[in-house]
C-alpha positions, 0 to 999 in steps of 0.5 A: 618617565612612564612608558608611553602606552601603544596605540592601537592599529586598525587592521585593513578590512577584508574584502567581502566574499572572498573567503567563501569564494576560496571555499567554494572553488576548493569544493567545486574541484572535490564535489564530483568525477569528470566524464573520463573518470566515469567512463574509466569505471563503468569500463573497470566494472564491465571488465570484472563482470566479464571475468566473473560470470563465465567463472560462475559458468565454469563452476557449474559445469565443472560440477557437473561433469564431477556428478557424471564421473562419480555416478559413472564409478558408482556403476561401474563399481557395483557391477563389479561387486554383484559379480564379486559377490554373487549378490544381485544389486540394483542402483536406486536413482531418485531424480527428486532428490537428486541422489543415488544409492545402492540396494541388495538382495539374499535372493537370486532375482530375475526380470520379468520380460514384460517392460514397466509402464512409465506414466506422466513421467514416473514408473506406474510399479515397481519393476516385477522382480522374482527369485530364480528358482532351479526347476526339477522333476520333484519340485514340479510334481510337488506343486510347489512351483505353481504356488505364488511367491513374495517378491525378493526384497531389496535394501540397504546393501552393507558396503561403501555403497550404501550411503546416499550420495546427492549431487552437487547444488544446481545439478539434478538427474533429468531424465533415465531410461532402463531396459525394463522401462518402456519409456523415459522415467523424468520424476520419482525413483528408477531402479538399474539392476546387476546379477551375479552373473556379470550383466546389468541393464542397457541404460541412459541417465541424463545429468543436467545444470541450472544452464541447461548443460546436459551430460548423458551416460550410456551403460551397456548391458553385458560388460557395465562399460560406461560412456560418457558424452557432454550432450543428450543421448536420445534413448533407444527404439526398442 
């Protein structure tokens, strides 16, 4: 006896919508943040940049105050060695480039009393260096002391010192002020000098930051001691 074949079933009809209803519920919970979910990340947001900025602060003037220390040893230090080695030594300050580098001379040099004129922030010369000379009674009859002589020349002096040394990014020097200058010097090069003698210039440099922090170091002129102060150092009356 054949097998009966199976009549097929309708299934029940779907309600309409009610599979794009699920849907859009399901999205509606996933499409977007309540207002204690953004209040919590602006929150987190304004926390990290609390954080950051001061560090970004910090790491500026902890750069400079590293630039004072290293331009404080490199003075001390050639006033060490122009009375080591009896040789006249001057420290070249260029505030465009923002670097420091040492210079010698073969001669025995001497500053000129006349202070250098300082225009529109820059030296209007060279300071006016000449060689020591030994004054004897032959050496006046000879005529030679009255005939003019070439300034000693100065250059790259052959020690550790030589190299130029330029301060970190967002540091610069701002301004320096030597004895031999009437006023303060804020472009261009400055130039502070060492004898054999175990002198230098008085001085003031000021070293600042893209924050407009300040470090100002005092030299003085008979032990090469230097001072360092975090602020600026008016510069004397003299």
């Amino acid at each position: 006896m054949a097998n009966p074949v199976p009549t097929p079933r309708a299934l029940p009809a779907r309600r309409p919508g009610r599979r794009a209803t699920g849907l859009r519920c399901r999205l509606r919970g996933q499409s977007g943040m309540t207002l204690i979910e953004i209040a919590m990340v602006v929150g987190i947001m304004v926390l990290i940049t609390g954080l950051v900025v001061p560090r970004l602060t910090n790491l500026t003037w902890l750069e400079l105050r590293t630039g004072a220390r290293k331009l404080s040893g490199a003075i001390r230090y050639t006033y060490e060695m122009a009375a080591r080695k009896s040789t006249p030594l001057r420290l070249v300050l260029d505030l465009d480039e923002r670097a420091w580098w040492v210079e010698g001379s073969t001669d025995k040099v001497l500053l000129d009393r006349e202070k250098v004129q300082v225009k529109d922030g820059a030296l209007s010369s060279e300071p006016s260096a000449r060689e020591q000379r030994f004054v004897t009674r032959s050496y006046i009859e000879s005529g030679e002391m009255w005939k003019p002589k070439d300034e000693p020349g100065f250059a790259a002096y052959g020690d550790m010192l030589s190299p130029k040394v330029v301060l970190p990014d967002g540091v610069g020097i701002q301004g320096v002020w030597t004895a031999h200058q009437d006023e303060l010097v804020s472009v261009g090069q400055a130039y502070l000098y060492f004898f054999p003698s175990g002198q230098t210039e008085r001085a003031v440099i000021h070293l600042v930051d893209e924050d407009e922090n300040i470090y100002s170091l005092q030299v003085e002129g008979l032990t090469g001691r230097v001072r360092i102060s975090p602020s600026y150092v008016e510069v004397p009356n003299e």
